[in-house]
MDAnalysis code that builds the backbone (N, CA, C; Angstrom):
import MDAnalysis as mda
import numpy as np

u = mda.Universe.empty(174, n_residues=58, atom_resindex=np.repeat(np.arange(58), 3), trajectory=True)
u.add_TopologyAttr("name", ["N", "CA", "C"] * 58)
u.add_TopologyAttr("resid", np.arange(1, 59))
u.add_TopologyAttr("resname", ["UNK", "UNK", "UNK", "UNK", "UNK", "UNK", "UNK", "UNK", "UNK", "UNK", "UNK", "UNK", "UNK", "UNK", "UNK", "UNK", "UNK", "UNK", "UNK", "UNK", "UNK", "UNK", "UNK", "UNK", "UNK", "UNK", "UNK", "UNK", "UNK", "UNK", "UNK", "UNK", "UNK", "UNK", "UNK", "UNK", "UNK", "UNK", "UNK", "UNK", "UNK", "UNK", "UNK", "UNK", "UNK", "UNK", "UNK", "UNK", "UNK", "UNK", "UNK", "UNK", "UNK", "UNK", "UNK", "UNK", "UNK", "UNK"])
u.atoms.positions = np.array([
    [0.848, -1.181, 0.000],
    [0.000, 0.000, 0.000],
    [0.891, 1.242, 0.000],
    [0.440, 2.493, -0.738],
    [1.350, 3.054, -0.973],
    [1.101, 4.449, 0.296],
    [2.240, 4.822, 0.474],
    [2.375, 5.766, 1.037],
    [1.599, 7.138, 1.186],
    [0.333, 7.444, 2.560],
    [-0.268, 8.481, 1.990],
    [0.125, 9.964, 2.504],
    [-0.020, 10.798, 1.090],
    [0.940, 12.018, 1.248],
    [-0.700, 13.210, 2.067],
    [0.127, 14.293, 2.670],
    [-0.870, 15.138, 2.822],
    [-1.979, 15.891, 1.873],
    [-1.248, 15.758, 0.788],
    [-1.875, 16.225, -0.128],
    [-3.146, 15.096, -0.953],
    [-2.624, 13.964, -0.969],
    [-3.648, 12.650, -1.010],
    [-5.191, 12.872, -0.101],
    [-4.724, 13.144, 1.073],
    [-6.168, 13.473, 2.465],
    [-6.110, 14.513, 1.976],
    [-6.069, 15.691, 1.933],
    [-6.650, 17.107, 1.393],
    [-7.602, 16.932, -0.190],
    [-7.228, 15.881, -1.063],
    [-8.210, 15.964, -2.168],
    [-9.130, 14.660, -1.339],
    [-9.423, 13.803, -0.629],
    [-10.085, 13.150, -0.503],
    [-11.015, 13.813, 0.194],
    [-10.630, 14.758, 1.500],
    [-11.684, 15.402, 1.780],
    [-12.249, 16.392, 1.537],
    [-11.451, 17.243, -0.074],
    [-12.308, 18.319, -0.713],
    [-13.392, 17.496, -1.548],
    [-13.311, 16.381, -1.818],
    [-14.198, 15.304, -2.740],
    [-15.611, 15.269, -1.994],
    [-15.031, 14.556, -0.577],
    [-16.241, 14.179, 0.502],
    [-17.274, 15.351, 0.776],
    [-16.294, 16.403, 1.115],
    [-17.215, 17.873, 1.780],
    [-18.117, 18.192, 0.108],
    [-17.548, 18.164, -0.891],
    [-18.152, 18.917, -2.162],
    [-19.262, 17.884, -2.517],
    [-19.491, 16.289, -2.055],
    [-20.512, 15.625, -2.352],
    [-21.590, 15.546, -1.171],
    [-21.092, 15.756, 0.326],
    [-21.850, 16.212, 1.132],
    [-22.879, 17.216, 0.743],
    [-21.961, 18.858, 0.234],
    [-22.675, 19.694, 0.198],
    [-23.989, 19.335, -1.552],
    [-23.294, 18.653, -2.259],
    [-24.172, 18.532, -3.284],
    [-25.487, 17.840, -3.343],
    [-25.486, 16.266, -1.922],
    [-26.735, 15.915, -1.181],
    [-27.542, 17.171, -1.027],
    [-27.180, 17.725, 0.028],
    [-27.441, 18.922, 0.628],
    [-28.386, 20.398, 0.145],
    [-27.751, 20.395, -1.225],
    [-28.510, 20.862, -2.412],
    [-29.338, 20.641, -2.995],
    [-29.192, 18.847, -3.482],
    [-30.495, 18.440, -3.842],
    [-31.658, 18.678, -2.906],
    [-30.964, 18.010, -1.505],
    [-32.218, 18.519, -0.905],
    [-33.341, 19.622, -0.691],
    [-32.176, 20.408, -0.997],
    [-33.147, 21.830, -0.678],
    [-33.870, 22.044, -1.692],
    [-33.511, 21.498, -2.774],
    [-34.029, 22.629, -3.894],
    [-35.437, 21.413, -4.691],
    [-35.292, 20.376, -3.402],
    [-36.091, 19.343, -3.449],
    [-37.441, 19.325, -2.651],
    [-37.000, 20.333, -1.260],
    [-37.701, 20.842, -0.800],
    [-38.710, 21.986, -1.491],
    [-37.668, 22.891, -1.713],
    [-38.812, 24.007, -2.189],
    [-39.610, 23.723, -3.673],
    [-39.307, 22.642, -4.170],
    [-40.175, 21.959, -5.755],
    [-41.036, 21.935, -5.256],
    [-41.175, 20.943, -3.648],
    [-42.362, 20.275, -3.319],
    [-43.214, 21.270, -2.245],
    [-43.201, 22.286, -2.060],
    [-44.044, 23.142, -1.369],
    [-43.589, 22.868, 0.258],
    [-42.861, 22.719, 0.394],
    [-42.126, 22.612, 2.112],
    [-42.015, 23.838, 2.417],
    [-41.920, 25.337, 2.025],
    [-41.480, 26.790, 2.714],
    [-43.148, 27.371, 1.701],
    [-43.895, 26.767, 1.549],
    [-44.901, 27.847, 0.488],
    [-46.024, 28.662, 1.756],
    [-46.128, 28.470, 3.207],
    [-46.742, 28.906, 3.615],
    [-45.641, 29.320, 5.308],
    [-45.184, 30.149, 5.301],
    [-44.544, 30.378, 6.368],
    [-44.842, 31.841, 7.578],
    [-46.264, 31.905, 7.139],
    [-46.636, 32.928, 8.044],
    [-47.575, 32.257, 8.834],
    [-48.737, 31.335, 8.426],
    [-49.465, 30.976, 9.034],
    [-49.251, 30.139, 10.651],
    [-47.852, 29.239, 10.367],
    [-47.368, 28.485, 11.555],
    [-47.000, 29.357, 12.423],
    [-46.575, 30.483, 12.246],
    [-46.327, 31.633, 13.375],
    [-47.038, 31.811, 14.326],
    [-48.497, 32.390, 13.629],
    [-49.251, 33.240, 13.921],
    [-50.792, 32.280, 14.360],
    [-50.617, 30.960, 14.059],
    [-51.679, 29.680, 14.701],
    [-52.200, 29.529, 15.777],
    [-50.926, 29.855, 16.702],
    [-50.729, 29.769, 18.325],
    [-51.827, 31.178, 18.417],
    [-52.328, 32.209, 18.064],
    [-53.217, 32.748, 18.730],
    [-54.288, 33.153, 18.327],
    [-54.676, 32.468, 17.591],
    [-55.952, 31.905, 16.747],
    [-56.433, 31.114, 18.175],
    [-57.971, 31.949, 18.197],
    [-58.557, 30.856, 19.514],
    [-59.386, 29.488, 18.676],
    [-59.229, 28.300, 18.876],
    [-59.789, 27.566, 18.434],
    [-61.723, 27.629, 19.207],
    [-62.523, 26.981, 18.030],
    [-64.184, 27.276, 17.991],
    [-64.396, 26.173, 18.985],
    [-64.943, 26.540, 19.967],
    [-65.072, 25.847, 21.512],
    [-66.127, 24.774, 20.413],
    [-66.509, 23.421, 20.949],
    [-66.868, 22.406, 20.756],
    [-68.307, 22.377, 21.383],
    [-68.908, 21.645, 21.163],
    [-70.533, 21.279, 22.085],
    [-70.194, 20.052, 21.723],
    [-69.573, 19.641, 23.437],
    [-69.971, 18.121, 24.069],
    [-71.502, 17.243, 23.754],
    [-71.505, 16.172, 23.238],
    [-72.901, 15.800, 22.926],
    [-72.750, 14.756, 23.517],
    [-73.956, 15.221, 24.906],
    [-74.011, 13.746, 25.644],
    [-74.315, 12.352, 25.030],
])
């Protein structure tokens, strides 16, 4: 096995980090295709919305 130089680990892990980040990408841009960020005011602002009281039916 041959001898590994520093420069050998420096391209292996510019390889790793640049296919990490390219997952990473897909994802996102996989996200926003599919409507994951299309409504981002409503979850805010839910919490004080009083919900319509119920009638218990014996």
């Amino acid at each position: 096995m041959p001898k590994s130089t520093p420069m050998t680990i420096i391209f292996l892990l510019i390889g790793i980090s640049l296919s990490v980040a390219l997952i990473f990408l897909g994802a996102f841009l996989w996200a926003v295709r599919t409507g994951q960020y299309e409504d981002d005011y409503t979850p805010s602002v839910r919490m004080l919305f009083e919900d319509e009281p119920t009638d218990p039916t014996p």
